[in-house]
FIZAKE-441639 format. One line per field, with one value per residue: residue number from 1; residue in three letters; x, y negated, z negated of N, C-alpha, C in turn. Coordinates in nm, 2 decimals. Example, Ala and Ser with C-alpha at 12.3 -4.5 7.8 and 13.67 -1.06 7.14 Angstrom:
BEGIN
num = (1	2) .
residu = (Ala	Ser) .
n.xx = (1.32	1.28) .
n.yy = (0.57	0.22) .
n.zz = (-0.78	-0.71) .
ca.xx = (1.23	1.37) .
ca.yy = (0.45	0.11) .
ca.zz = (-0.78	-0.71) .
c.xx = (1.32	1.29) .
c.yy = (0.33	0.00) .
c.zz = (-0.78	-0.79) .
END
This chain:
BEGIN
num = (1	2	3	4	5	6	7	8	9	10	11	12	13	14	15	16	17	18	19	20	21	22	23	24	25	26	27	28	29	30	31	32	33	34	35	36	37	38	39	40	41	42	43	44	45	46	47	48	49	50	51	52	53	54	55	56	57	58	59	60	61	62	63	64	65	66	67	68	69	70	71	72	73	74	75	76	77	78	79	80	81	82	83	84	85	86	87	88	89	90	91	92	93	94	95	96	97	98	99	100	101	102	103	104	105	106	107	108	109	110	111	112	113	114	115	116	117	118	119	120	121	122	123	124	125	126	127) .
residu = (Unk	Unk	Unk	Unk	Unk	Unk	Unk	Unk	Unk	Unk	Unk	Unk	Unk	Unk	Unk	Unk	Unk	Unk	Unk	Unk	Unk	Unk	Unk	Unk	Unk	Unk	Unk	Unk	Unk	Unk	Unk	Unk	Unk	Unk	Unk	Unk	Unk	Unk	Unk	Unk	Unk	Unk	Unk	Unk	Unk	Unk	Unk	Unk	Unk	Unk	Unk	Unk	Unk	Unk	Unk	Unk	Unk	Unk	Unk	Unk	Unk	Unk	Unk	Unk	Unk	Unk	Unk	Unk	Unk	Unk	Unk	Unk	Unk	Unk	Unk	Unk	Unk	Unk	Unk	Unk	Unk	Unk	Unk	Unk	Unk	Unk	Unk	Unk	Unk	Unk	Unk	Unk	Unk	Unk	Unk	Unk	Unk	Unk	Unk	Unk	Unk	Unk	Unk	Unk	Unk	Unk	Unk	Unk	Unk	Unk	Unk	Unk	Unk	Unk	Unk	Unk	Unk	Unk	Unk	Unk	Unk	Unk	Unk	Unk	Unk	Unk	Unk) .
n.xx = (1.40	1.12	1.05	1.11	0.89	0.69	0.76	0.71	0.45	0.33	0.44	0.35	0.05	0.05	0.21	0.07	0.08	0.08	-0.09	0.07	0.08	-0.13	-0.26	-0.45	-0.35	-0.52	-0.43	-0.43	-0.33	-0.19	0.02	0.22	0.52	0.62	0.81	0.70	0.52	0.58	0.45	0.25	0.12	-0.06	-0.25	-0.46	-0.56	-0.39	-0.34	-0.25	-0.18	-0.04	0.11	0.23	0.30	0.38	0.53	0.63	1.00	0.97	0.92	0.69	0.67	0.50	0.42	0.20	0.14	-0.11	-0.18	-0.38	-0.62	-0.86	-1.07	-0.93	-0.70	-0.38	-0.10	0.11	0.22	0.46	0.64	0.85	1.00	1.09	1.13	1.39	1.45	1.76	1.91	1.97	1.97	2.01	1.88	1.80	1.71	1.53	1.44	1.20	1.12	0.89	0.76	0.46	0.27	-0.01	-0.12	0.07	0.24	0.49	0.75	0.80	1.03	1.27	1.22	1.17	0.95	1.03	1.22	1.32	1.56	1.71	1.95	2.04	2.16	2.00	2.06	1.92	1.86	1.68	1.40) .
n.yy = (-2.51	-2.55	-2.72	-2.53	-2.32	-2.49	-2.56	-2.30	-2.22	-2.46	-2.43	-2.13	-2.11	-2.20	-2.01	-1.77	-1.58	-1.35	-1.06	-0.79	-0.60	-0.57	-0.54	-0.37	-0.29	-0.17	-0.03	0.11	0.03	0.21	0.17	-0.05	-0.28	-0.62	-0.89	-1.17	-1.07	-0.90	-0.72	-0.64	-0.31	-0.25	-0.23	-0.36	-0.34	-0.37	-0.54	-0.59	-0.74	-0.71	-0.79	-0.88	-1.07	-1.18	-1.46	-1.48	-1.53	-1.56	-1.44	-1.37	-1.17	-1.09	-1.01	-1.07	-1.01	-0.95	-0.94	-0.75	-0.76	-0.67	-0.75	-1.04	-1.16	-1.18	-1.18	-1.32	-1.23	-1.33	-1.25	-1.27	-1.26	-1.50	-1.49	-1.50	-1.35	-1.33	-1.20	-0.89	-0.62	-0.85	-1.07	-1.36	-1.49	-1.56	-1.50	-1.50	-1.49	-1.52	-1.51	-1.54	-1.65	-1.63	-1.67	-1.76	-2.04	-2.24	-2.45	-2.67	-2.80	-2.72	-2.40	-2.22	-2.03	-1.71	-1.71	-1.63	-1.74	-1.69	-1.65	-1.50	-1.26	-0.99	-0.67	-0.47	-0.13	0.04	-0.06) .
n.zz = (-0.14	-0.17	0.02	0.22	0.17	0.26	0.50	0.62	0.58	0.73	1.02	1.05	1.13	1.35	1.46	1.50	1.29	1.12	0.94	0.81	0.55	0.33	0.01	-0.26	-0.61	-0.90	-1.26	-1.54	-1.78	-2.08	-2.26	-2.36	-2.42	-2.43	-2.41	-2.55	-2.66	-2.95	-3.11	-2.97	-2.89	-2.68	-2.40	-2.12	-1.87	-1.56	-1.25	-0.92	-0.62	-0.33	-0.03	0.33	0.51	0.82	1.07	1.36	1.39	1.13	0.76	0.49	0.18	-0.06	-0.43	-0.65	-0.96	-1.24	-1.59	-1.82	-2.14	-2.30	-2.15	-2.04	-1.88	-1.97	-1.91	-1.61	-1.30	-1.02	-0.75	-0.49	-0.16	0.09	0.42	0.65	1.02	1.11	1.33	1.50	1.25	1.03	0.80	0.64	0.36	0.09	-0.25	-0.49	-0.88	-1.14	-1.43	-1.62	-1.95	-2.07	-2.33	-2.46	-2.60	-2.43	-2.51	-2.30	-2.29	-2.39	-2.42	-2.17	-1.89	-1.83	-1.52	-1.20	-0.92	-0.61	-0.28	-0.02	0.19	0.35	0.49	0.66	0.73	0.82	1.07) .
ca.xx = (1.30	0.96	1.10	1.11	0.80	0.60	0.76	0.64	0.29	0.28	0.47	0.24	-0.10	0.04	0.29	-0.03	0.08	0.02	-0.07	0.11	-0.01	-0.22	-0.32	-0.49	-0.37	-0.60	-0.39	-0.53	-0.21	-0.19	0.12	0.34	0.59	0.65	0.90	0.64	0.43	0.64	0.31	0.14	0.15	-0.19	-0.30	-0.57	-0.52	-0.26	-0.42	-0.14	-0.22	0.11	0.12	0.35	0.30	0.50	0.55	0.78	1.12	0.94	0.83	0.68	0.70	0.48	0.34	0.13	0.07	-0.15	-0.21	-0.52	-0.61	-1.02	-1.14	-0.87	-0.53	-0.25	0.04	0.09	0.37	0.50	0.73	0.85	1.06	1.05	1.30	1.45	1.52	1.89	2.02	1.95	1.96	2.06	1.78	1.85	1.64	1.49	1.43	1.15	1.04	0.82	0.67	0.36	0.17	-0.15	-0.14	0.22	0.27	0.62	0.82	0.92	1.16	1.33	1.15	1.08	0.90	1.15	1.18	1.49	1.55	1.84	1.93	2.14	2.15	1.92	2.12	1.79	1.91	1.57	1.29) .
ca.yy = (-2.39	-2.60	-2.76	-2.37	-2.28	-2.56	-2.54	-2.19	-2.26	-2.50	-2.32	-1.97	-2.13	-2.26	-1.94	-1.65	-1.54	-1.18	-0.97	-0.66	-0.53	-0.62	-0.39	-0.41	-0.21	-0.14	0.05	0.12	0.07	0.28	0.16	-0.17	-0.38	-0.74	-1.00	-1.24	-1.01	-0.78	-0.66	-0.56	-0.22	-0.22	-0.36	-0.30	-0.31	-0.44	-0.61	-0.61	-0.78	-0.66	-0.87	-0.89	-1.17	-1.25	-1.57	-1.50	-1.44	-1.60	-1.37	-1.37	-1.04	-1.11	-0.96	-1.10	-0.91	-0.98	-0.79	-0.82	-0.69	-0.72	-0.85	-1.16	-1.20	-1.25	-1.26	-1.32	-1.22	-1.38	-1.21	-1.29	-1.31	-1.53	-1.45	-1.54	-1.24	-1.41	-1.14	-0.75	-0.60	-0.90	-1.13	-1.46	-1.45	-1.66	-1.47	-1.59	-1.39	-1.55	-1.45	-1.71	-1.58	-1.72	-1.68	-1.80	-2.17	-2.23	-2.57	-2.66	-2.89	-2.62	-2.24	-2.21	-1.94	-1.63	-1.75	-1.62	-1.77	-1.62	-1.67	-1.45	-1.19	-0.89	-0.58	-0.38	0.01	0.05	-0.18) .
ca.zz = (-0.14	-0.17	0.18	0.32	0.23	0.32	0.68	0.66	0.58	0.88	1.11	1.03	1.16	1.52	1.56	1.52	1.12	1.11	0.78	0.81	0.47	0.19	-0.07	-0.42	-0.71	-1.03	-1.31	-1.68	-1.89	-2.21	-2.41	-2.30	-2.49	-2.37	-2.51	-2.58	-2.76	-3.00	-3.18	-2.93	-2.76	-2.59	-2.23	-2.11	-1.73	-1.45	-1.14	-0.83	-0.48	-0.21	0.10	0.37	0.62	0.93	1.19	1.47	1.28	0.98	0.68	0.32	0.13	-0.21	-0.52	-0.73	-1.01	-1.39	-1.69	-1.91	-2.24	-2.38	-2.03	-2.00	-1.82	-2.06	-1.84	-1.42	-1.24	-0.94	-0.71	-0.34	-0.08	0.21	0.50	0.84	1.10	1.19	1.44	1.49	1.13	0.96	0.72	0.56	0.23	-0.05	-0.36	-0.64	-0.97	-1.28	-1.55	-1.68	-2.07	-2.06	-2.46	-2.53	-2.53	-2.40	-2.48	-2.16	-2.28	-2.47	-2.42	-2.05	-1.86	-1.72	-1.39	-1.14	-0.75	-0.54	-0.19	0.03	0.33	0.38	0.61	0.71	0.80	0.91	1.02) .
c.xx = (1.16	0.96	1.07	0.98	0.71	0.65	0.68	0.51	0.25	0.33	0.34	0.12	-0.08	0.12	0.20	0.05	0.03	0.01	-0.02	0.10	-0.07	-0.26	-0.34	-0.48	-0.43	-0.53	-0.45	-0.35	-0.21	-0.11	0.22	0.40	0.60	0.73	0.79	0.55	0.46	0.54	0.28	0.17	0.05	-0.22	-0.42	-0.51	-0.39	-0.35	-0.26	-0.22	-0.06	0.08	0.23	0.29	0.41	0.45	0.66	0.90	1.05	0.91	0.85	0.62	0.64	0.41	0.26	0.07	-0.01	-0.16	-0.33	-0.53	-0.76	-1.07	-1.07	-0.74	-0.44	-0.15	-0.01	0.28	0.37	0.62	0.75	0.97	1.06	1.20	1.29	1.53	1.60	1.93	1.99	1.90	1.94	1.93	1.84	1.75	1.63	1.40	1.35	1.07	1.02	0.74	0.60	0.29	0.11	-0.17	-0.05	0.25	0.41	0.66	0.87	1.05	1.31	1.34	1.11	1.04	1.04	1.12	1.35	1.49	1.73	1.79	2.05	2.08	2.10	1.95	1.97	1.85	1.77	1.45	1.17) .
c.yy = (-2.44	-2.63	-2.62	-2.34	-2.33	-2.56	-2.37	-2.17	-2.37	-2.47	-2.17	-2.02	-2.10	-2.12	-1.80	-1.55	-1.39	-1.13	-0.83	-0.57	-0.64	-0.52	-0.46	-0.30	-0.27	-0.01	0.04	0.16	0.08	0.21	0.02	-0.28	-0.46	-0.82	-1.08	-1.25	-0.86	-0.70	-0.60	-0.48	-0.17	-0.32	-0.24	-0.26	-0.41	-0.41	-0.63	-0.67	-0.77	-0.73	-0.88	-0.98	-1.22	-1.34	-1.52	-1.41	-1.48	-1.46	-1.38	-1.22	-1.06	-0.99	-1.03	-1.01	-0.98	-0.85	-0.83	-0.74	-0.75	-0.80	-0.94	-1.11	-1.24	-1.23	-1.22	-1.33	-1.25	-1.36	-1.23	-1.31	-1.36	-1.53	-1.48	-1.44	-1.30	-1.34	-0.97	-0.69	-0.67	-1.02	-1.25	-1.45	-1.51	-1.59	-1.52	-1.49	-1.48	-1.48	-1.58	-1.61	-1.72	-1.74	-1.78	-1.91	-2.24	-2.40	-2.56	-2.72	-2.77	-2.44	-2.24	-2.06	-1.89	-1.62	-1.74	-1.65	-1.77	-1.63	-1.56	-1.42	-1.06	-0.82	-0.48	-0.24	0.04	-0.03	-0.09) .
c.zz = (-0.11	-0.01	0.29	0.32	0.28	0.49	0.68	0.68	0.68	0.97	1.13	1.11	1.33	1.55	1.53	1.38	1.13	0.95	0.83	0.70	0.38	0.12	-0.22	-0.50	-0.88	-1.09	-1.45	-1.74	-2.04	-2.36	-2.29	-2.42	-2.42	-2.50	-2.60	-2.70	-2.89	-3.07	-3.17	-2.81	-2.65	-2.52	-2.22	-1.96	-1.65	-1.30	-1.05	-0.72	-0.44	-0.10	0.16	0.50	0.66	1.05	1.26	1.43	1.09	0.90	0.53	0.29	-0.06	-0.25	-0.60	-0.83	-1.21	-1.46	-1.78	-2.03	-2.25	-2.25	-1.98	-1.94	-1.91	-1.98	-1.71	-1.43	-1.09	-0.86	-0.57	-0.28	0.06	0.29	0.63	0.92	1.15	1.32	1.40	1.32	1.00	0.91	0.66	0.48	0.12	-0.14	-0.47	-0.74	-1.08	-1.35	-1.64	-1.80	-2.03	-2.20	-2.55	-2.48	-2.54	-2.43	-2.39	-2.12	-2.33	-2.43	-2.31	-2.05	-1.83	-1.58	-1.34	-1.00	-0.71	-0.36	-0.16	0.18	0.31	0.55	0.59	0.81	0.87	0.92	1.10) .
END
């Protein structure tokens, strides 16, 4: 995977990288449970950045999203997929979602972050 996206990141410069969106959401969230934090049901806000950048057949498809509470960031979320247009409809597809607390100090030998990476095929009914 690291191998994928570093060719992507030097591929993208020389083959003209396009952004096809970007967008910033600002939400004010009222009431949230989190694993991490069984306590506590108050956030303050949720910070999103959406991006969709394409090379060629190349493309990355992220989120980046945090949550903050009292002015700070207590968790980031990390969501993407980078893909290869193989043939008409059909996508090849690398899958990545994390979850990082900025509060919660994880044994990493033991207690990791929730972190999931999946690969497959992506059928596109409409592009």
């Amino acid at each position: 995977m690291k191998k994928l996206l570093l060719l992507l990141l030097l591929i993208a410069p020389t083959a003209q990288a396009r952004v096809d969106h970007l967008s910033l959401e600002l939400k004010r969230m009222p009431f949230q449970r989190d694993y991490y934090y069984p306590g506590m049901t108050e956030w303050g806000h949720e910070l999103t950045l959406n991006m969709l950048v394409t090379t060629g057949d190349l493309f990355l498809d992220s989120r980046l999203n945090g949550k903050s509470r009292n002015g700070r960031f207590r968790d980031i979320y990390w969501q993407y997929t980078l893909g290869y247009k193989l043939f008409g409809p059909i996508d090849l597809v690398w899958g990545h979602r994390s979850q990082h607390s900025m509060d919660f100090q994880a044994d990493t030998t033991t207690d990791k972050y929730p972190v999931s990476d999946a690969y497959g095929i992506r059928i596109n009914f409409k592009r």
